[in-house]
N, CA, C and O of each residue as an XYZ file, in Angstrom:
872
protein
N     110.508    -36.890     14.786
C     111.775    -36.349     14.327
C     112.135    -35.078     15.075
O     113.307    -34.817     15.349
N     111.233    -34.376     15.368
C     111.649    -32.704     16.097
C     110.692    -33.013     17.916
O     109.734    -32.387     18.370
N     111.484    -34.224     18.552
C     111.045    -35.018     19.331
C     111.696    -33.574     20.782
O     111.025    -33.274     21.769
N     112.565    -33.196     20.565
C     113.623    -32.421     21.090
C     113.652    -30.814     20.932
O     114.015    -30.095     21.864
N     113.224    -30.285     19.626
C     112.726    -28.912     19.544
C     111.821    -28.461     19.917
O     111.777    -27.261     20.188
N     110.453    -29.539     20.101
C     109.754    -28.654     21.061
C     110.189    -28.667     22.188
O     110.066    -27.483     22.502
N     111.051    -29.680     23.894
C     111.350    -29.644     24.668
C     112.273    -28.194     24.602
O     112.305    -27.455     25.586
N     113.187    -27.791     23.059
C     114.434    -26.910     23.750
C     113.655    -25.276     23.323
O     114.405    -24.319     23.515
N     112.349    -24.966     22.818
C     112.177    -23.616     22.513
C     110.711    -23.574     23.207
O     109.966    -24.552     23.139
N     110.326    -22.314     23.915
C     109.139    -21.841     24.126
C     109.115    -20.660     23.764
O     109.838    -19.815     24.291
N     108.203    -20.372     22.714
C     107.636    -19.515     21.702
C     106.742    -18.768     22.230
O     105.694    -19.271     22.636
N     107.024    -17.213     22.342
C     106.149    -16.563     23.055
C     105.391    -15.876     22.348
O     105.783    -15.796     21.183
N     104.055    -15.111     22.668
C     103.243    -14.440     21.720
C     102.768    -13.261     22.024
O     101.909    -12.621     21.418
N     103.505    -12.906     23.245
C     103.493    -11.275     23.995
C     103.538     -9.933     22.499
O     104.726     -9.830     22.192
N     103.110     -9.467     22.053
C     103.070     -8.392     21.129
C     102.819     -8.946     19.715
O     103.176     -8.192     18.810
N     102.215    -10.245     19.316
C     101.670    -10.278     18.354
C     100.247     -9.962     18.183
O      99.308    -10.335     18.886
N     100.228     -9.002     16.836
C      98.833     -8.309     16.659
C      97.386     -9.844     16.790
O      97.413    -11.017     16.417
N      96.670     -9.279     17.262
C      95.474    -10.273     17.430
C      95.174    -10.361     15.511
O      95.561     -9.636     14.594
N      94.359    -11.545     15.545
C      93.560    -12.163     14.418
C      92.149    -12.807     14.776
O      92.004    -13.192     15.936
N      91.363    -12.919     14.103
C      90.055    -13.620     13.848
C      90.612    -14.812     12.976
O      91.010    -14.518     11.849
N      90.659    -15.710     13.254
C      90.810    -17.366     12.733
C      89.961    -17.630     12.049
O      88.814    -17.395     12.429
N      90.182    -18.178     10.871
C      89.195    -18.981      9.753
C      88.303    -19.760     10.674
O      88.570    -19.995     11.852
N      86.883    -20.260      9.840
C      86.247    -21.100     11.336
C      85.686    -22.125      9.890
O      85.536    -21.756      8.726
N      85.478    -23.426     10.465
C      84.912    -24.405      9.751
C      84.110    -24.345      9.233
O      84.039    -23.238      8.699
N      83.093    -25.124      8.954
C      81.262    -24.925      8.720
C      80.915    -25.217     10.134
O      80.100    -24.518     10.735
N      81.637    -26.442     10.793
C      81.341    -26.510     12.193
C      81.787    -25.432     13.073
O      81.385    -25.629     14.219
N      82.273    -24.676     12.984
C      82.686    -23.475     14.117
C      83.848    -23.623     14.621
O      84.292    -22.711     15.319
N      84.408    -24.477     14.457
C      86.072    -24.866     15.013
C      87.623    -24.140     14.200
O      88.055    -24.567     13.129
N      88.079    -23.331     14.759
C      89.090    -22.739     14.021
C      90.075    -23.617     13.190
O      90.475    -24.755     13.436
N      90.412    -22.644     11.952
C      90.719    -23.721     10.772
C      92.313    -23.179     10.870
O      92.563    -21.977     10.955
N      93.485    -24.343     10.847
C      94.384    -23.541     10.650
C      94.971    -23.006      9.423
O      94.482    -23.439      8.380
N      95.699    -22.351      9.354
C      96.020    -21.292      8.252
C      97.017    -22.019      7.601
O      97.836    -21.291      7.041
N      97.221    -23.259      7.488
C      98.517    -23.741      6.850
C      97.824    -25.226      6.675
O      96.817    -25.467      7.342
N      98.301    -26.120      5.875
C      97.496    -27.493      5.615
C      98.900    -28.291      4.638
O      99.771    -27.661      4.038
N      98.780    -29.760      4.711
C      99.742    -30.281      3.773
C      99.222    -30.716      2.582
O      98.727    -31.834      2.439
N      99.317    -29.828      1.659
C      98.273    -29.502      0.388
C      99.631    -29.022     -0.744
O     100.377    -28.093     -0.432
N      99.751    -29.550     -1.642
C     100.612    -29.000     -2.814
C     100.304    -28.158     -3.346
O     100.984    -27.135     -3.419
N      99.142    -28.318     -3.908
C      98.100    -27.857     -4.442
C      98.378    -25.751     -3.949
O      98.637    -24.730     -4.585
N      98.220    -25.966     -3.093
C      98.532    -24.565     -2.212
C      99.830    -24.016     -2.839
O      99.680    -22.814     -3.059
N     100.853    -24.387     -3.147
C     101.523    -23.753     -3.269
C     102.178    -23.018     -4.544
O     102.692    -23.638     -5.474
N     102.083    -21.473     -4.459
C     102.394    -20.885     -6.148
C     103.616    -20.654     -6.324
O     104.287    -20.591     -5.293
N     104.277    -20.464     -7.550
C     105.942    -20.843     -8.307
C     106.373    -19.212     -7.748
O     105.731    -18.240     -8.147
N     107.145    -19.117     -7.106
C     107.909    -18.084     -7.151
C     109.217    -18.183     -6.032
O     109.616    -19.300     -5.704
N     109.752    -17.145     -5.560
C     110.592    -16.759     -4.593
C     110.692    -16.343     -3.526
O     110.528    -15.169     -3.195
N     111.083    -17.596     -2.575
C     110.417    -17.473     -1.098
C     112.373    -17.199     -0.250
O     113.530    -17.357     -0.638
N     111.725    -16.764      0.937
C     112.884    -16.138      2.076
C     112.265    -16.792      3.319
O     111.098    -16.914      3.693
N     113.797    -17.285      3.983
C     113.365    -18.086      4.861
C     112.877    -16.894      6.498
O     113.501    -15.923      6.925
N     111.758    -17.431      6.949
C     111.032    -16.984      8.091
C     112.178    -17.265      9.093
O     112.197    -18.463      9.376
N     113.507    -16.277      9.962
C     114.205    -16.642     10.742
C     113.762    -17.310     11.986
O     114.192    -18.285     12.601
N     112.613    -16.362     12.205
C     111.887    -16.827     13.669
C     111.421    -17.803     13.749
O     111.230    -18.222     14.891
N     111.055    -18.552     12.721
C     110.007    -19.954     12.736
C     111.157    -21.065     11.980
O     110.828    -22.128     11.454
N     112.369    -20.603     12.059
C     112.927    -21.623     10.874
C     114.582    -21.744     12.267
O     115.134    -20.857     12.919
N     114.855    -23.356     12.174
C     115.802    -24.041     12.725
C     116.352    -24.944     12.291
O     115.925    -25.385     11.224
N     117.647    -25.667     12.997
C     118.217    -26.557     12.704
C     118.478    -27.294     14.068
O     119.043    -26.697     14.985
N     118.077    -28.550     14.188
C     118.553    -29.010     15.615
C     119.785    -30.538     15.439
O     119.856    -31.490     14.661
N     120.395    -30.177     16.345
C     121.825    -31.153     16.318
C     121.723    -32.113     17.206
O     121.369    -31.826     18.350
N     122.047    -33.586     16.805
C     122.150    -34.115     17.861
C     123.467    -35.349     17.925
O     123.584    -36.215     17.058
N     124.451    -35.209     19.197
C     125.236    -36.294     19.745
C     124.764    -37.212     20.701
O     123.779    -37.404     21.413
N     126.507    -37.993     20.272
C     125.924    -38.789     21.611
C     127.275    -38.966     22.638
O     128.430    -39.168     22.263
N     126.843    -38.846     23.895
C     127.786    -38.340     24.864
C     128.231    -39.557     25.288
O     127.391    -40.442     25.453
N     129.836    -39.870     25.580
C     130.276    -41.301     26.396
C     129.755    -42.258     26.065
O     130.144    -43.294     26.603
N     128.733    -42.339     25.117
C     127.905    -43.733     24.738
C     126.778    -44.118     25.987
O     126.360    -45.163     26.486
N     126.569    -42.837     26.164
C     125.459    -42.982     27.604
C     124.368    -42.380     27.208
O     123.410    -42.701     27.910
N     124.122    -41.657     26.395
C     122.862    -41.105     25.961
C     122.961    -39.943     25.120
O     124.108    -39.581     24.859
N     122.143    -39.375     24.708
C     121.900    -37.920     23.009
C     121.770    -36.850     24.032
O     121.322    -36.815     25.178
N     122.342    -35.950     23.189
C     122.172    -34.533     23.393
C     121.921    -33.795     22.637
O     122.043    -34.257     21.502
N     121.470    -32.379     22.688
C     120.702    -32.179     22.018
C     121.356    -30.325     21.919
O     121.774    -29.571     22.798
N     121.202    -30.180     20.667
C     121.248    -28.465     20.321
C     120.702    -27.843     18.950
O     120.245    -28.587     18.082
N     120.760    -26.515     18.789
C     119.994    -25.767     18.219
C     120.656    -24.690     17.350
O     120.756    -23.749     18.136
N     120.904    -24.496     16.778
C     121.028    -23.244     15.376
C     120.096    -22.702     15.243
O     119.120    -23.453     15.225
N     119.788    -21.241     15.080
C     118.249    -20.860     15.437
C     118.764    -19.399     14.294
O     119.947    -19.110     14.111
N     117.900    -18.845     13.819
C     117.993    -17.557     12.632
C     118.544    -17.951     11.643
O     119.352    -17.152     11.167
N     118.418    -18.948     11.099
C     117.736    -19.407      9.822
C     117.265    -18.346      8.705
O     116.164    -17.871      8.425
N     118.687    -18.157      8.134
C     118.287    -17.388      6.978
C     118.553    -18.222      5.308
O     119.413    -19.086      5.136
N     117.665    -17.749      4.289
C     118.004    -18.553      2.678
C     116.982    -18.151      2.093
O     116.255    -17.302      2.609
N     116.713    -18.740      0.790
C     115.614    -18.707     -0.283
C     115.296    -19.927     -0.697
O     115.912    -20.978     -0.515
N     114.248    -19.724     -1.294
C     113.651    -21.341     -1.896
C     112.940    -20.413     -3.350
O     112.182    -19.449     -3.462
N     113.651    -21.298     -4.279
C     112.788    -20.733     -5.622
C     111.946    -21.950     -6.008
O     112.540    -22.986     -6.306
N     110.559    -21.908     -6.029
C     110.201    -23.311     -6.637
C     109.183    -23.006     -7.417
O     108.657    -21.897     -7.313
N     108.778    -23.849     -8.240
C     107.546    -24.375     -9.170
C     107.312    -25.538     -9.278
O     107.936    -26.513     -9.695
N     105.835    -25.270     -8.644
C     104.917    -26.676     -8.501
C     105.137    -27.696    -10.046
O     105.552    -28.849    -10.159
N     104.664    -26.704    -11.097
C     105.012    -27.361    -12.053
C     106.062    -28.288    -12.545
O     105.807    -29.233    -13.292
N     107.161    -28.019    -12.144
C     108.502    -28.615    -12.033
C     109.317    -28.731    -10.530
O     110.479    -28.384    -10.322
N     108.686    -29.120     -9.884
C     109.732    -29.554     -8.443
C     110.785    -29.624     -8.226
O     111.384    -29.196     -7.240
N     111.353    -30.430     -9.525
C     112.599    -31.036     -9.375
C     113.787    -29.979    -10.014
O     114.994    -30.132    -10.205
N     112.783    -28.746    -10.268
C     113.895    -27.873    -10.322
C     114.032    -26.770     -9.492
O     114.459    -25.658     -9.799
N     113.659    -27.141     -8.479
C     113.463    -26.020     -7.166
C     115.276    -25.870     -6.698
O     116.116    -26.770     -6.712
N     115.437    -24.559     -6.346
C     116.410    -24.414     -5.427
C     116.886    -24.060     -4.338
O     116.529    -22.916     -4.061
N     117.469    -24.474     -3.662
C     117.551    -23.862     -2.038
C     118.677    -23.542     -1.718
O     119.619    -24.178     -2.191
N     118.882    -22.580     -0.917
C     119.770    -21.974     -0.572
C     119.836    -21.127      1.102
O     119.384    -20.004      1.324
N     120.504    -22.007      2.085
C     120.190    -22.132      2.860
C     121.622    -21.719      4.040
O     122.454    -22.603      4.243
N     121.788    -20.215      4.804
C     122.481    -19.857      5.773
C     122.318    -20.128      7.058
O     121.271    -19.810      7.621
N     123.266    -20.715      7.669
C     123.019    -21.184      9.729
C     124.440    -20.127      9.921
O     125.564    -20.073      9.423
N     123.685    -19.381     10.906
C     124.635    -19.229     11.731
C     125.295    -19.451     12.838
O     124.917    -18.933     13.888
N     126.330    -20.215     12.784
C     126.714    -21.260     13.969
C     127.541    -20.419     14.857
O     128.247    -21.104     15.598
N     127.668    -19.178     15.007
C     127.463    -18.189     16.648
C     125.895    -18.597     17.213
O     125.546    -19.028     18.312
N     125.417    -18.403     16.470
C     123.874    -18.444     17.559
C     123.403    -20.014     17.740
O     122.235    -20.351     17.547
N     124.521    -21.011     18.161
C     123.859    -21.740     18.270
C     123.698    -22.281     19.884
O     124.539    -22.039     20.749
N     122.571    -22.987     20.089
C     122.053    -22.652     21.777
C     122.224    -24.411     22.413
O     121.980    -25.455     21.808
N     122.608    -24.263     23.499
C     122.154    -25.897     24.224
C     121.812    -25.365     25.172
O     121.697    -24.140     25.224
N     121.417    -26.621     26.739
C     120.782    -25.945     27.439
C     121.553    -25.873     28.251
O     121.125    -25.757     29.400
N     122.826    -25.903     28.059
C     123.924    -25.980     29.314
C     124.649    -24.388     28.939
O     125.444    -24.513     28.007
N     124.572    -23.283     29.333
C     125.479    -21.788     29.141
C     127.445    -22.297     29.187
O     128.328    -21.593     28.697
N     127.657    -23.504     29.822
C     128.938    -23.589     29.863
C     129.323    -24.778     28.902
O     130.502    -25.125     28.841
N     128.223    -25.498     28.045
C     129.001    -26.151     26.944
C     128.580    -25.005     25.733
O     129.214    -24.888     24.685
N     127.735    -24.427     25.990
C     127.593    -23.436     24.739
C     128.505    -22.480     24.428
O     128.864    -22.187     23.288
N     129.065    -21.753     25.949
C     130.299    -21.547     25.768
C     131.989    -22.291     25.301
O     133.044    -21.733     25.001
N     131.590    -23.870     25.425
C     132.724    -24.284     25.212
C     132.996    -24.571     23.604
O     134.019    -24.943     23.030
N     131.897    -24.307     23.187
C     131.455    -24.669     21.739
C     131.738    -23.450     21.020
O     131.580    -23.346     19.803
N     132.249    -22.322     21.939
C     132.525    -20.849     21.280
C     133.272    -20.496     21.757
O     133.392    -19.304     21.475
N     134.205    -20.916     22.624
C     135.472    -20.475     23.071
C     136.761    -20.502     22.170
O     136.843    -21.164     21.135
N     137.897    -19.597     22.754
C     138.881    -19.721     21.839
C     139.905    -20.825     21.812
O     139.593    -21.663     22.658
N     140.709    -21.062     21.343
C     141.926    -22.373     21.551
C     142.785    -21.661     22.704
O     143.217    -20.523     22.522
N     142.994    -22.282     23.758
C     143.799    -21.787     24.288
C     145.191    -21.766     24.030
O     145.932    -22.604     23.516
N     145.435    -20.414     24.584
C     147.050    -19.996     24.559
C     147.167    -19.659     23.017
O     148.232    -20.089     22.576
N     146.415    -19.036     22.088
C     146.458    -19.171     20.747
C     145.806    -20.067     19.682
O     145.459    -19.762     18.541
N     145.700    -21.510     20.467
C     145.818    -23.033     19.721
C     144.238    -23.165     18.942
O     143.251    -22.852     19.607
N     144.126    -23.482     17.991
C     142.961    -24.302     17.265
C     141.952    -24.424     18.310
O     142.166    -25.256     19.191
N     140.718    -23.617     18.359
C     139.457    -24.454     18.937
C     139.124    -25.479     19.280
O     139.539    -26.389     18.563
N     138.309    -25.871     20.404
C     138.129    -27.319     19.999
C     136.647    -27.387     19.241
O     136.456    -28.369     18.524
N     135.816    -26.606     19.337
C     134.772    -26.795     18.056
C     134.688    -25.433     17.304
O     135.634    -25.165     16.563
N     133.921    -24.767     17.382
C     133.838    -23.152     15.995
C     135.071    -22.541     16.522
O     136.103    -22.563     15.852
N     135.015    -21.965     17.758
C     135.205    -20.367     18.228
C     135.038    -19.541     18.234
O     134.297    -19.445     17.256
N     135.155    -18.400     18.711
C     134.591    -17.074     19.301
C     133.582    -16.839     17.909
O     132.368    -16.643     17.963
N     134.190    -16.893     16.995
C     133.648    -16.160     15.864
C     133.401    -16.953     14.637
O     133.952    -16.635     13.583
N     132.554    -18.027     14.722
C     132.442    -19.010     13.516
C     131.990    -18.392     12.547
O     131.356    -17.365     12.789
N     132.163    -18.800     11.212
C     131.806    -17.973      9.854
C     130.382    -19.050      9.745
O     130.364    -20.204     10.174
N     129.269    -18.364      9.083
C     128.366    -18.987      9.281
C     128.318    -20.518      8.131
O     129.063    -20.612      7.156
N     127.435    -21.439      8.470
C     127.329    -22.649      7.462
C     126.459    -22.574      6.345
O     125.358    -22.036      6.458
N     126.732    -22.914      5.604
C     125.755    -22.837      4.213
C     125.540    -24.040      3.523
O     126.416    -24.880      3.324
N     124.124    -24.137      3.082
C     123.888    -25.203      2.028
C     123.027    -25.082      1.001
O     121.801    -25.013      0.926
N     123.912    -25.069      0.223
C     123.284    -24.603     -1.857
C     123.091    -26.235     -2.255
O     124.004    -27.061     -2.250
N     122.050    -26.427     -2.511
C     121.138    -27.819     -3.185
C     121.883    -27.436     -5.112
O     122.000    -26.355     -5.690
N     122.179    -28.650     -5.513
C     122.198    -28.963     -6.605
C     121.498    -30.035     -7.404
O     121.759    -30.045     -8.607
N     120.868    -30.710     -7.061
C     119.808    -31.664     -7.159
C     118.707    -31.669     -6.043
O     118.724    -31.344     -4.856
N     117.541    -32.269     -7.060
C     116.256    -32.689     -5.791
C     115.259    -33.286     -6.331
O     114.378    -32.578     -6.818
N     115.169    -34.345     -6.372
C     114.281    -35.604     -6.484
C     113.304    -35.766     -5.852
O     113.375    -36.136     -4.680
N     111.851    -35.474     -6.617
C     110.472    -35.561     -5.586
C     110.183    -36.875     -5.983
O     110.330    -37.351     -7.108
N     109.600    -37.630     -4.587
C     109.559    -38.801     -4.689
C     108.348    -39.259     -5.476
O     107.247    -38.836     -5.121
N     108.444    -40.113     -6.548
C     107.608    -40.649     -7.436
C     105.879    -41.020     -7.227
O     104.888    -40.648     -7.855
N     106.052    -41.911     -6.059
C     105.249    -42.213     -5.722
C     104.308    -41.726     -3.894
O     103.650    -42.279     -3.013
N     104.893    -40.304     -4.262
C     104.604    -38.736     -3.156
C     104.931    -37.750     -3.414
O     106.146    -37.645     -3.581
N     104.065    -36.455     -3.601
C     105.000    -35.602     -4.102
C     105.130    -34.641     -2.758
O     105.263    -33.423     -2.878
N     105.087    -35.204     -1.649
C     105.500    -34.467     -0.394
C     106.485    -34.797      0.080
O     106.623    -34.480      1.261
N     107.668    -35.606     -0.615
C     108.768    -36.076     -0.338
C     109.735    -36.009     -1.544
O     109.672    -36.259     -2.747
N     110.811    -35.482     -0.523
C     112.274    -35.464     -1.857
C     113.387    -35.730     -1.059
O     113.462    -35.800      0.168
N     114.369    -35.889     -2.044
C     115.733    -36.026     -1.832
C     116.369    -34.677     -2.436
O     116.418    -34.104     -3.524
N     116.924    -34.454     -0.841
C     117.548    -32.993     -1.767
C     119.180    -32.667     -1.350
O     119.666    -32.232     -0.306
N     119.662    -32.987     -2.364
C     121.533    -32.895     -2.220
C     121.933    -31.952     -2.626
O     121.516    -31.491     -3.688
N     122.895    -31.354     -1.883
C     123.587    -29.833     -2.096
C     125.154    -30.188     -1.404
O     125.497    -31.308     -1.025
N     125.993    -28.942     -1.346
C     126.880    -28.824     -0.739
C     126.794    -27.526      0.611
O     126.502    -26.333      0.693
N     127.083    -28.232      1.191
C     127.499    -27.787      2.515
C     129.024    -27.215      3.343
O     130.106    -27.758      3.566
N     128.668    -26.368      3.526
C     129.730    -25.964      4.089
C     129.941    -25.692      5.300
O     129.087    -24.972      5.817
N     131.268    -26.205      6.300
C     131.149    -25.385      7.536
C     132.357    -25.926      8.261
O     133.017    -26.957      8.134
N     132.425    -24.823      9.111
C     134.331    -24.894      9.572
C     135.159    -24.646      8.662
O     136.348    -24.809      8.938
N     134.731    -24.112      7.110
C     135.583    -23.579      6.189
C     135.895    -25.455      5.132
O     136.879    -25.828      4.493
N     134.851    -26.004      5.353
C     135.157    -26.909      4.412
C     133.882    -27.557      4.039
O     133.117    -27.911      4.937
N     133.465    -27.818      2.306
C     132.191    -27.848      1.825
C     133.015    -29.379      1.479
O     134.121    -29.861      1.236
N     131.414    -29.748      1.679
C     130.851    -31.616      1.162
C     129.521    -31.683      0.580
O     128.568    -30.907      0.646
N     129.714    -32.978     -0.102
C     128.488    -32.762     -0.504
C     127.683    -33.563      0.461
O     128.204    -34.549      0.982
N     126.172    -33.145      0.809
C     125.119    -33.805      1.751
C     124.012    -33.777      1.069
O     123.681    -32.942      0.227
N     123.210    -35.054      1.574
C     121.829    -35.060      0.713
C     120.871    -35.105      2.290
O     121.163    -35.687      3.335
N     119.644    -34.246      1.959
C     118.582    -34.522      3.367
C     117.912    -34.846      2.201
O     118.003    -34.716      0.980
N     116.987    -35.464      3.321
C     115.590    -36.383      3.099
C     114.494    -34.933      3.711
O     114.715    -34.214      4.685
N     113.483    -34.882      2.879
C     112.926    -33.614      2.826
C     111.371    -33.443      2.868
O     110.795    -33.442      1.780
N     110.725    -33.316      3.866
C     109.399    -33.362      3.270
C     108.557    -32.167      3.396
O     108.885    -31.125      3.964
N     107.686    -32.359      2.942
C     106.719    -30.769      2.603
C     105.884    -30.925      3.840
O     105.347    -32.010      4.059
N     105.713    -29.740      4.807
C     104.859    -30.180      5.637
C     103.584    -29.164      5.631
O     102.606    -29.689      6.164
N     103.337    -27.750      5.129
C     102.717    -27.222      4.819
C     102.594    -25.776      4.148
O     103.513    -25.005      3.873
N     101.056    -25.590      3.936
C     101.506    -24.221      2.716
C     100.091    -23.384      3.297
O      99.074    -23.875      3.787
N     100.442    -21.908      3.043
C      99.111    -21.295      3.312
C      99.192    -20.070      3.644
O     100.303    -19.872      4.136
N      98.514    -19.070      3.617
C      98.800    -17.694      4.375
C      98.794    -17.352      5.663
O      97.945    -17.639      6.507
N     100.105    -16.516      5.828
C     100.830    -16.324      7.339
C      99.172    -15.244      7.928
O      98.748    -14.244      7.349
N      98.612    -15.858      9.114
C      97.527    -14.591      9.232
C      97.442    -13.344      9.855
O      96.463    -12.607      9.976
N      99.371    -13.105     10.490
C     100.070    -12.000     10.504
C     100.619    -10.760      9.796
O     100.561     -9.543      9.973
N     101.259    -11.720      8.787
C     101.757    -10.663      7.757
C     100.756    -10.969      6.543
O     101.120    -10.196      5.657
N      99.999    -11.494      6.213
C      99.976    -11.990      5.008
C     100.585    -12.370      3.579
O     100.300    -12.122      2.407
N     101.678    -13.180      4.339
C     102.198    -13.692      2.982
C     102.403    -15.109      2.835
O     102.494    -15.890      3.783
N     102.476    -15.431      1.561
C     101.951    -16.993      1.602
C     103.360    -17.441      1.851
O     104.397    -16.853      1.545
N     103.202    -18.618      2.478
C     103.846    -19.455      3.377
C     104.147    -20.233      3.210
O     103.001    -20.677      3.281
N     105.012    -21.536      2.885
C     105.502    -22.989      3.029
C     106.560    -23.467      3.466
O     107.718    -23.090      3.287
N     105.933    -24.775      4.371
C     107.162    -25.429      5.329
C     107.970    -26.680      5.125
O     107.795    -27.439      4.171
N     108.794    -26.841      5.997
C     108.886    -28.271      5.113
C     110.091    -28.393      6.461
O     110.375    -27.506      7.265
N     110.758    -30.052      6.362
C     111.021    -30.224      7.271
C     111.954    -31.309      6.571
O     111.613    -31.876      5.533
N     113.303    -31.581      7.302
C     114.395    -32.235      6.362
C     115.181    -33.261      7.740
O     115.245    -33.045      8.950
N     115.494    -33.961      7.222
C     117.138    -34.765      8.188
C     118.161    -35.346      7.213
O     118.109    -35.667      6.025
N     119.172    -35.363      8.213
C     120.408    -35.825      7.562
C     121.386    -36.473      8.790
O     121.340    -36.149      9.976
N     122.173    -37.354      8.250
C     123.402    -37.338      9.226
C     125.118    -37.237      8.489
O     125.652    -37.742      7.502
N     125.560    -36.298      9.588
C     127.276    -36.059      9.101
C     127.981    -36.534     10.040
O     127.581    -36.793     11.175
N     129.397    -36.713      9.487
C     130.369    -36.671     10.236
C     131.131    -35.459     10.671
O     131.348    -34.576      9.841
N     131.488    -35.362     11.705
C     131.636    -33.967     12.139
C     133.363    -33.809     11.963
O     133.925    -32.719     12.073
N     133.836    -34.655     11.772
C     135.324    -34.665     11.181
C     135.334    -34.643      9.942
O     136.385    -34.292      9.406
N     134.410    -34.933      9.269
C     134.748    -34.408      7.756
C     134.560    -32.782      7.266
O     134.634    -32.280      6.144
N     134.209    -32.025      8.964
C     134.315    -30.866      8.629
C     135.413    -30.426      9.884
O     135.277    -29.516     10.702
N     136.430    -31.298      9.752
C     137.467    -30.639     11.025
C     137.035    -30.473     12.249
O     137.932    -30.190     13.043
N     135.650    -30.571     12.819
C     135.412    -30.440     14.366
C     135.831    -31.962     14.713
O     135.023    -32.856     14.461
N     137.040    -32.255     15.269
C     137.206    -33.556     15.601
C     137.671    -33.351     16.920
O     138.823    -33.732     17.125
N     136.940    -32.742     18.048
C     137.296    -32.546     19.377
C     136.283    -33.542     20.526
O     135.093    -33.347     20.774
N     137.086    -34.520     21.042
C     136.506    -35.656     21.950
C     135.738    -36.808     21.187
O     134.819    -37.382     21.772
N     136.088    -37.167     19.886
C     135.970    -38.450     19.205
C     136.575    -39.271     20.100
O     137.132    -38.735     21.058
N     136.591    -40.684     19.981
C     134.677    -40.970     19.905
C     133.598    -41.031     21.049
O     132.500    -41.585     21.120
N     134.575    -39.984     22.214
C     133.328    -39.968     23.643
C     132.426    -38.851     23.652
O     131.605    -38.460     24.482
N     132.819    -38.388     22.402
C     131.229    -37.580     21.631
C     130.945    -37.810     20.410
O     131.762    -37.286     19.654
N     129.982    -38.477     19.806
C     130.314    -39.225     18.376
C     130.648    -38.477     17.343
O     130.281    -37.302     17.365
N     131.240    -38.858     16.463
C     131.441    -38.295     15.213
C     130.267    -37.952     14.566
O     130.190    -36.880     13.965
N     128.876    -39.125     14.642
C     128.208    -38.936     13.742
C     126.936    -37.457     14.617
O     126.487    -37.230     15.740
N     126.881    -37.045     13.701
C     125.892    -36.094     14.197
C     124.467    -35.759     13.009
O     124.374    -35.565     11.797
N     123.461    -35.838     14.242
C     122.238    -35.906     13.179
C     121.567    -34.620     13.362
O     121.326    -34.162     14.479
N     121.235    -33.981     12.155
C     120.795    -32.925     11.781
C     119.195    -33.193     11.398
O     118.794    -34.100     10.668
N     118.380    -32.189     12.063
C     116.625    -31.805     11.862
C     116.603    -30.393     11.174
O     117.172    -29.301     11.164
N     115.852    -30.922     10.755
C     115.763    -29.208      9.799
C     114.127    -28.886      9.893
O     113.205    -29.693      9.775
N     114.076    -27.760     10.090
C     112.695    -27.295     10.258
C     112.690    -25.662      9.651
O     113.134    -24.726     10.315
N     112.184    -25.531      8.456
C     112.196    -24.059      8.065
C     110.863    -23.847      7.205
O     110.388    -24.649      6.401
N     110.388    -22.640      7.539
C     108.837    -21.728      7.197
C     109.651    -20.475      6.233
O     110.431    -19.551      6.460
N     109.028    -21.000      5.171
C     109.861    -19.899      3.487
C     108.497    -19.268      3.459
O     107.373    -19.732      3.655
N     109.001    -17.895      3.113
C     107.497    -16.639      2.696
C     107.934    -16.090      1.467
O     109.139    -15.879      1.333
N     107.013    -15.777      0.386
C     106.755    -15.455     -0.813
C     107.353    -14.217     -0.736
O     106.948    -13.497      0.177
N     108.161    -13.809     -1.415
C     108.517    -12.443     -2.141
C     107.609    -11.494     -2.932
O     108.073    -10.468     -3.429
């Protein structure tokens, strides 16, 4: 699913403080995060900007996908293990910072309408996107999987969207120390049901959304 986010980010580690790594019984470093429920305690988490994304994908002329990025990833997650299904999320993109690997469609994706006129996608100054969950259904028979529907907003017009959601891990950050959980979502929209209807259909309407975000305990 995030077949494409590792190709579009390299993550550097120039000025992070050193650590000593958990080590096995065998001697092999243990990582600090695991897909364990169990791990995770009820409270009020903030989303990790640096470790938390959204990646977009079209499809160009009907010749092949492309690929982009929303990156500073800000929200909260309130949850309890005890009750899952009443967790809430609340979740800010800011669609200025969003990146491809081309500088002149990223610009075209933030340019103004010319001569005055309507954009053809955000412009200069997009108001950022948001998505507040109103339901979320952990799946019965997994509890590392949910359905989680909210409304969404963006380009100044909210729908409702449901991602498919799964837990991918929990544990203490061995930087900051604070406990940690990830999780990882998709969806697909139509990008005219939020008014970006610029080069339908030789850029598709449908556009598929990856979600990848690391929430830290309050």
């Amino acid at each position: 699913m995030k077949r494409y986010l590792i190709a579009a980010l390299a993550l550097g580690t120039a000025g992070l403080p050193a650590f000593a790594p958990a080590l096995t019984a065998q001697g092999s470093p243990q990582l600090p995060g695991a897909k364990d429920p169990a791990r995770v305690t009820a409270g009020t988490y903030a989303a990790d900007p640096a470790h938390s994304l959204i990646g977009w994908e079209v499809n160009h002329f009907g010749f092949n996908d492309y690929y982009g990025i929303f990156g500073d990833v800000a929200g909260t997650l309130v949850i309890d293990p005890a009750n899952p299904d009443a967790a809430q999320v609340d979740v800010t993109i800011p669609v200025a910072n969003v990146t491809t690997a081309s500088k002149a469609l990223t610009d075209h994706l933030l340019r103004a309408g010319k001569d005055g006129g309507k954009p053809d996608f955000f412009g200069p100054a997009p108001a950022a996107a948001r998505f507040v969950s109103t339901e979320v259904k952990v799946d019965p028979k997994d509890a590392t999987r949910a359905m989680i529907t909210g409304d969404l907003t963006l380009n100044g017009v909210t729908k409702p969207v449901t991602f498919e959601a799964e837990f991918t891990g929990a544990g203490t950050n061995p930087f900051n120390k604070k406990a940690t959980v990830g999780f990882e979502a998709e969806t697909e929209i139509k990008r005219s049901d939020f008014g970006v209807n610029y080069g339908i259909p030789f850029v598709s309407d449908e556009v598929e959304l990856d979600i990848s975000v690391a929430f830290e305990k309050q």
